[in-house]
C-alpha positions in Angstrom: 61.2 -89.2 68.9 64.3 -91.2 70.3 64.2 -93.2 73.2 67.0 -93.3 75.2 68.2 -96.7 76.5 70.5 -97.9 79.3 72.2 -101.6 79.2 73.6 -103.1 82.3 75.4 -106.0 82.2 75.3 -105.3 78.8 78.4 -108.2 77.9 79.4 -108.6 74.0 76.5 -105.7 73.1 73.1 -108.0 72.1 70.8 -105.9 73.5 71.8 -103.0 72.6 72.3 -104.2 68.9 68.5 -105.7 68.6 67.5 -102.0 70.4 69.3 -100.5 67.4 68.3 -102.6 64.7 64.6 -102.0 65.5 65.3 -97.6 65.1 64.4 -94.8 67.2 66.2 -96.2 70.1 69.6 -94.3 71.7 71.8 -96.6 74.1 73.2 -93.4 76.2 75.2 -95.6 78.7 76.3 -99.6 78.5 78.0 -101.2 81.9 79.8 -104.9 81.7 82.6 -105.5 83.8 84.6 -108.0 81.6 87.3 -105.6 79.6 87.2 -108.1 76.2 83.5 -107.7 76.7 83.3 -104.1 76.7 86.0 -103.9 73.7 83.3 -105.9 71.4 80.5 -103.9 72.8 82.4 -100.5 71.9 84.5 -101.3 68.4 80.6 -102.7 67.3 78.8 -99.6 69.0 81.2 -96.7 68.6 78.6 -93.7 69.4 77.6 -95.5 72.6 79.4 -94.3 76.0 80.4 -97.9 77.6 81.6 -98.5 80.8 83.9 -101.1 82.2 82.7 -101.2 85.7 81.3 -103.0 88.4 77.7 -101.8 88.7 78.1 -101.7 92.8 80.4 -99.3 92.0 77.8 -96.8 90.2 76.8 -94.4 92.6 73.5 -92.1 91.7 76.4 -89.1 91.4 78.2 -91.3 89.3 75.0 -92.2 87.1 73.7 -88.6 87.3 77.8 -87.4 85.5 77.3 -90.7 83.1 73.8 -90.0 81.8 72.7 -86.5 80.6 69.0 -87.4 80.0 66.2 -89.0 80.9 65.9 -92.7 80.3 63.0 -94.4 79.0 64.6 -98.0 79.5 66.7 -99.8 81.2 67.3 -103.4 79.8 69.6 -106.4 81.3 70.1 -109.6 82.6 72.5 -109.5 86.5 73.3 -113.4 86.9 70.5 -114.9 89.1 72.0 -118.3 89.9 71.9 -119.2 93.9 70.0 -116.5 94.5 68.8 -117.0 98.7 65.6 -116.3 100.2 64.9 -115.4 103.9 61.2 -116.5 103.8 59.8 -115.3 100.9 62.1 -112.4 101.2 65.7 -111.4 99.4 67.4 -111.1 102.2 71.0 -108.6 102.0 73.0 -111.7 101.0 76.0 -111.7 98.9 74.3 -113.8 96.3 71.6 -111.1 95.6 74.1 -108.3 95.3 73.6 -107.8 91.5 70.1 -107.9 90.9 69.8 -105.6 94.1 72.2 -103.6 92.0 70.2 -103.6 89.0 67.0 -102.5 91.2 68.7 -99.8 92.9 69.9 -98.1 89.4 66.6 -98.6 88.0 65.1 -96.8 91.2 67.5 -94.4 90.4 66.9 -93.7 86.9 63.4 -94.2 87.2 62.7 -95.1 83.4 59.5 -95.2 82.2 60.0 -99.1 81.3 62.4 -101.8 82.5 63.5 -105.6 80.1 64.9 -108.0 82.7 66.0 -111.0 81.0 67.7 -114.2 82.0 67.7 -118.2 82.7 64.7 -120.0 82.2 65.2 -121.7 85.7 64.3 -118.6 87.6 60.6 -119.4 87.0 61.0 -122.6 89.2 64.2 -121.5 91.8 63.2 -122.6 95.3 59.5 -123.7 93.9 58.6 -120.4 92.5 59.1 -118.1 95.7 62.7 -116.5 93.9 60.4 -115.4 90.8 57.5 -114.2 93.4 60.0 -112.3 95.4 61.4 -110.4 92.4 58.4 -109.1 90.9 57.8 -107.7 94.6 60.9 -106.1 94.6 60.2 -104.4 91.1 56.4 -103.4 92.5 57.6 -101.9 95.1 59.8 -99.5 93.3 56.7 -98.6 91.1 56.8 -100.7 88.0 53.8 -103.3 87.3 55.3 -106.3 85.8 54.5 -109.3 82.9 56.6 -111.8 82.1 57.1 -115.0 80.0 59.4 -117.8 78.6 60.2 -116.4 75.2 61.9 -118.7 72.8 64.2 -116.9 69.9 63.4 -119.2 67.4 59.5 -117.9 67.4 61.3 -114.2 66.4 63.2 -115.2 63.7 66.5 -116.3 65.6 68.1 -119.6 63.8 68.2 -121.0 67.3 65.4 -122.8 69.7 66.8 -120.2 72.7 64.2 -119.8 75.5 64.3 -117.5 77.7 62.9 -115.2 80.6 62.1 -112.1 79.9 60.1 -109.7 82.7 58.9 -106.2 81.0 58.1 -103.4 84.2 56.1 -100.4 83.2 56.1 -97.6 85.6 52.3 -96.1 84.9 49.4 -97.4 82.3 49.8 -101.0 83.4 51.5 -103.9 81.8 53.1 -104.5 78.5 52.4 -107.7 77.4 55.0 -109.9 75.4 55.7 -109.5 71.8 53.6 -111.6 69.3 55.7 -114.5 67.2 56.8 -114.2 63.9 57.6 -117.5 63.9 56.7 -120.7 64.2 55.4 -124.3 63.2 52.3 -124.5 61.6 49.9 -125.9 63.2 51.8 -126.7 66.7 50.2 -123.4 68.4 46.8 -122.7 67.3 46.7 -119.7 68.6 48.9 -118.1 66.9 47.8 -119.8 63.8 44.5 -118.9 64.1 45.6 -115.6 64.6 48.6 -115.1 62.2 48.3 -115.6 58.6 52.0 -114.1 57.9 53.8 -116.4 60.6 57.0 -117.4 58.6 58.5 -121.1 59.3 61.4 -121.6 62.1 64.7 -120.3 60.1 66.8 -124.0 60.5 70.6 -124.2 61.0 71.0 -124.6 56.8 69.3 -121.6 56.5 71.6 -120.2 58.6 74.9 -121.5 57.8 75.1 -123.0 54.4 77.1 -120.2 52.3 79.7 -119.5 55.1 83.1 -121.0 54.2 83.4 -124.4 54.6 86.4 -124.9 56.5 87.8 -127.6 58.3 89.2 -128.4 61.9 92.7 -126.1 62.6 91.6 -123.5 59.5 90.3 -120.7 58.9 91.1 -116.7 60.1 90.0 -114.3 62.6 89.4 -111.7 59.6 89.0 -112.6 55.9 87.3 -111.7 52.2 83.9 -112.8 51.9 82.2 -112.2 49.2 79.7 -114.7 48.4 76.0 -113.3 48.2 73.5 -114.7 50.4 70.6 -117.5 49.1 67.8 -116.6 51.7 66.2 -114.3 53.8 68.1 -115.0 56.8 71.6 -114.6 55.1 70.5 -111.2 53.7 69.9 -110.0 56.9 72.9 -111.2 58.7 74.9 -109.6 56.2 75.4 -106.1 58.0 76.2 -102.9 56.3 78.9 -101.2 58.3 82.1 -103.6 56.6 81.8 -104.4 53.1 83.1 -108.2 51.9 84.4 -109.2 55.4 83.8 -112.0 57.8 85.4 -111.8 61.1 85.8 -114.8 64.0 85.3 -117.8 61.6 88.1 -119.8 62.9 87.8 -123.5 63.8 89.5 -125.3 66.7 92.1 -127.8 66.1 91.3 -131.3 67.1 93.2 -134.5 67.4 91.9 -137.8 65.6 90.4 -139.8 68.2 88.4 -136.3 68.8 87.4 -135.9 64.9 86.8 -139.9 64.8 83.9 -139.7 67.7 82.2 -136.2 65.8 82.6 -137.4 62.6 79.9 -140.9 63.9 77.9 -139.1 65.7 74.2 -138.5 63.4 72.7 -135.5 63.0 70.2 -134.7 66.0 72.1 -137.2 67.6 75.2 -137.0 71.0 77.7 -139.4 72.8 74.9 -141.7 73.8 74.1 -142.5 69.9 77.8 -144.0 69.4 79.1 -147.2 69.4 80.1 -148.1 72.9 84.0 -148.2 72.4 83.9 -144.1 70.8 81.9 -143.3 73.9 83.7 -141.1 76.6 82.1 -139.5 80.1 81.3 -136.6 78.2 77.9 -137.0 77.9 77.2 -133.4 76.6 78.0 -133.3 73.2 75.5 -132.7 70.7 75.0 -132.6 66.8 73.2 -129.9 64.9 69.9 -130.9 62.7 70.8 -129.4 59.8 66.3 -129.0 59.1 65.9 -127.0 62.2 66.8 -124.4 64.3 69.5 -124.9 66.6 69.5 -126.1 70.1 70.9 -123.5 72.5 74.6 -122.2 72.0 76.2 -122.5 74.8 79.4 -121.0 76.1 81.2 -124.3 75.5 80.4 -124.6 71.7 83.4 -125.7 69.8 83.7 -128.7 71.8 79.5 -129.6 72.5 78.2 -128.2 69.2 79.3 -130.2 66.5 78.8 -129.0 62.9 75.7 -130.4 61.2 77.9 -131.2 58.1 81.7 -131.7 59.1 83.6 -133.1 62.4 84.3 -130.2 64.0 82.8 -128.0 66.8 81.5 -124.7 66.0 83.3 -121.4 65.2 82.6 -118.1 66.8 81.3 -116.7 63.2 78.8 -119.9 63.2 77.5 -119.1 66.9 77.0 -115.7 66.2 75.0 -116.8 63.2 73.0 -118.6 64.9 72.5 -115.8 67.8 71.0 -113.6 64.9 74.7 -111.3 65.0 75.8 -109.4 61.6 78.7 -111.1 60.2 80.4 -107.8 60.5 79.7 -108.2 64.3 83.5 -108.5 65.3 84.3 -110.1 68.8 87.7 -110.2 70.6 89.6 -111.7 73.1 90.5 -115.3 73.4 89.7 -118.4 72.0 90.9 -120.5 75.1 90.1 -119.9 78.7 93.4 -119.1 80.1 92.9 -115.4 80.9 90.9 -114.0 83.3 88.6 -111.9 80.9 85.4 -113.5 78.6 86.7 -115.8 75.8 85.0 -115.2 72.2 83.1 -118.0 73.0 81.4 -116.6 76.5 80.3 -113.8 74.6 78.7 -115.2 72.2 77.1 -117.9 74.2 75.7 -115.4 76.7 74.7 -112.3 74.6 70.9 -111.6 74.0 70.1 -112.7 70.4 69.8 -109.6 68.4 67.0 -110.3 66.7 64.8 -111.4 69.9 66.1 -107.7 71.5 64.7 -106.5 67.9 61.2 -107.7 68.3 61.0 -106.7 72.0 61.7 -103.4 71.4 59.4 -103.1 68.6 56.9 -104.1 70.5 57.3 -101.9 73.5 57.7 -98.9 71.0 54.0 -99.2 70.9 53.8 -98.4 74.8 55.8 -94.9 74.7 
């Protein structure tokens, strides 16, 4: 059986690639409205019918000529931030627009089960009453919800990423959230009591140790790379679709005083852990443990995210890395914000970590 999937908001294609890596899932329809967004999404997903739209602009005739069969799913994150309550109510304001969006299409698609992901800070917006008023939202459309702070790291994912994730079933009441994989021993006893295969955290060597080592101002959008992987992690971000090629591994050019201030900051360590005259106002810049997962990957990692090993922010390949993408997982568009459309860098920063998609729809598999 397949089951078909829908992805709004679907950006650089996360999702949908952790839906797909699990098998037996179909992505019929993806909707972003960022055009370098959509161009990952479709040159990584080429059997998948993307759509660079504004989801307000999806009417149910326009879903109903889109989408030729029934969904099961509809997964996605709509942006959440200053979200407004009248009471304990969403009121019709302008900063609820896209998760109303997101309600209505899943109202009118009426899958059998619904992923909502997003911030971690939607658990505690306006002292809980945001969170409280979503779940009624979904209930009153039909879907009994579960949700939890899920961090990436515990699925495999080379990265300590938490995040929300709300799973809606429509009939045979809730799903409950996907067991770890991963972990440290003997921090949660629950799960060690309970899982004798739980694999250690995968740590930022793991991750990144046989990618080129290049330096600030080098490297190549597209390039040979043949060099096998050395563990588990590596294998697996290998891909099959390109054979011998890395993509986006391409480091930004800095000036000295720049390199000067990475190159003293310690591992584990940021601005605060220099001496006082390499300080600057910048007080968000932060240097990978190379023994550890990373800490989240922002949008702004070549400049915050310093590499574990050299003076040098991160390059898009490394993010992805550590986001759990293929290294034949191409991106495009810009490396520096002066268009209007996604850099490289929003992408990857924003995207779903495949591999955290992967283990939530294997879980729910168990639920259709």
């Amino acid at each position: 059986m397949t089951i078909s999937t829908v992805d709004l908001f679907s950006g650089a294609g996360g999702f949908t690639e952790g839906f797909k890596k699990a098998g037996g899932f179909k992505t019929v329809l993806a909707v972003d409205s960022d055009q370098q967004a959509v161009k990952t999404f479709s040159h990584n997903h080429p059997d998948v019918n993307v759509v660079c739209e504004n989801v307000t602009n999806l009417s149910a005739d326009i879903l109903a000529t889109l989408i030729k069969s029934k969904v099961d799913i509809v997964i996605g994150g709509p942006p959440c931030q200053g979200f407004s309550l009248a009471g304990r109510r969403l009121p019709n304001d302008p900063k609820n627009q896209l998760f109303r969006e997101y309600v209505r299409i899943v109202k009118t698609l009426n899958p059998e089960i619904i992923v909502f992901e997003n911030v971690v800070g939607i658990i505690s917006m306006q002292g809980g009453l945001v969170l409280e008023a979503i779940c009624e939202e979904f209930s009153a459309i039909g879907y009994t919800v579960s949700f939890d702070i899920l961090n990436a790291a515990d699925y495999g994912v080379a990265q300590a990423r938490p995040r929300f994730i709300l799973i809606g079933r429509r009939s045979g009441g809730h799903i409950n959230m996907p067991i770890p994989s991963h972990g440290i021993l003997g921090k949660n006893l629950t799960i060690d009591l309970f899982s004798t295969d739980l694999k250690p955290h995968v740590s930022v060597k793991e991750a990144l140790s046989n990618l080129p080592e290049i330096y600030q101002g080098e490297g190549y959008e597209e390039q040979i790379f043949a060099v096998k992987p050395n563990n588990e992690y590596q294998t697996a971000m290998k891909g099959n679709r390109v054979e011998n090629i890395l993509y986006n591994h391409r480091a930004t050019r800095h000036n000295d005083e720049v390199i000067k201030r990475y190159d003293h900051i310690p591992q584990g360590g940021d601005i605060r852990s220099l001496p006082e005259e390499l300080r600057t106002k910048k007080n968000n810049v932060f240097r990978l443990l190379d023994n550890m997962p990373a800490r989240t990957i922002t949008c702004n990692f070549r400049t915050d995210i310093i590499h574990p090993w050299l003076p040098r922010g991160l390059t898009v390949r490394e993010a992805a890395r550590l986001q759990s993408f293929d290294d034949d997982y191409q991106f495009f568009g810009n490396l520096t914000r002066k268009a209007k459309y996604l850099t490289q860098d929003d992408q990857v920063g924003n995207a779903v970590p495949p591999l955290l998609a992967k283990a939530i729809a294997n879980h729910i598999k168990n639920y259709l």
